[in-house]
N, C-alpha and C positions, 0 to 999 in steps of 0.2 A: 712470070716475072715482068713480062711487058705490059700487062693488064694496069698495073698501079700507076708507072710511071706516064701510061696513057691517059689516064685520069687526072695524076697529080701537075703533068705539063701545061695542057688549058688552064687550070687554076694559078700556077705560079706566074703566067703569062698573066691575067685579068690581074692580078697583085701589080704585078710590075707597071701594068698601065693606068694601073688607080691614080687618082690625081694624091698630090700628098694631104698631109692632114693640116696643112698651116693656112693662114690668110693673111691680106693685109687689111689691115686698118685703114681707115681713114679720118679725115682730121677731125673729124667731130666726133667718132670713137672714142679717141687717145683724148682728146680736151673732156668727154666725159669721163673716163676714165680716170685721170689724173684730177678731176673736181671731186670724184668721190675714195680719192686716195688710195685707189687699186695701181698704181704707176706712178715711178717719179715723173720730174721734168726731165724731157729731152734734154734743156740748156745741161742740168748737172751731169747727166751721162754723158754729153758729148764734148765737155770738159775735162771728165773722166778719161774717155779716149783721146783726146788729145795728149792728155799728160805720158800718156804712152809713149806716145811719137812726137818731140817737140819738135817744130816747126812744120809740122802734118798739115794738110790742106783737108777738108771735108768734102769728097765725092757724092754722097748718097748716105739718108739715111731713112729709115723705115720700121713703123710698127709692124708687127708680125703677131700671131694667137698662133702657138704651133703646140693640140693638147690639154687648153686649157690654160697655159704658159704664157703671159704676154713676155715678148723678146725684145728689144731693140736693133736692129741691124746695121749698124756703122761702115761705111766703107768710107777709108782714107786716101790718099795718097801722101807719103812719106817724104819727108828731106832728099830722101836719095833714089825719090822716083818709082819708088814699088807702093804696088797698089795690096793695100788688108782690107780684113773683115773682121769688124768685134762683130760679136754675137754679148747683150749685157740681158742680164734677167731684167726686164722695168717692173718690175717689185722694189728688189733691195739692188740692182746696179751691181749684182756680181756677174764679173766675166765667166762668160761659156764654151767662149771660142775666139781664137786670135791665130787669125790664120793667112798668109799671103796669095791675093786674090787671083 
């Protein structure tokens, strides 16, 4: 019974340390990207999130490929001082994740 788990421990360990599978983008990426109509504009997602949270401030936001997935990564800060995170598809700008950062 110890034989497998001695095996399968090194392995889950090299898993765990793997880098994940996303990237960021960078700006001449996402401007190609969006010239060949594979992403919306930043402006309309980040309008999008806003309408969320009105009177929201803009923290931070970021192309991401996590998969094959181009993602948008929003982070806010809200009216009332808490900090989110959208996660939007920049394909079609649907929300993936709205979560308090």
């Amino acid at each position: 019974m110890r034989a497998p788990l001695l095996l399968t421990l090194p392995l889950a360990l090299l898993l765990a340390a793997s880098p994940a599978a996303s990237r960021d983008l960078d700006q001449d990426e996402a401007l190609r990207l969006r010239r060949e109509g594979l992403i919306m504009p930043l402006e309309t997602l980040l309008q999008q999130a806003l309408a969320r949270y009105p009177g929201a401030s803009l923290l931070e936001a970021e192309l991401e490929e996590d998969d094959g997935i181009y993602i948008y990564e929003i982070e806010l800060l809200t009216a009332d001082g808490v900090a989110r995170e959208l996660e939007l598809d920049a394909r079609d700008g649907r929300l993936l994740k709205d979560e308090e950062d």
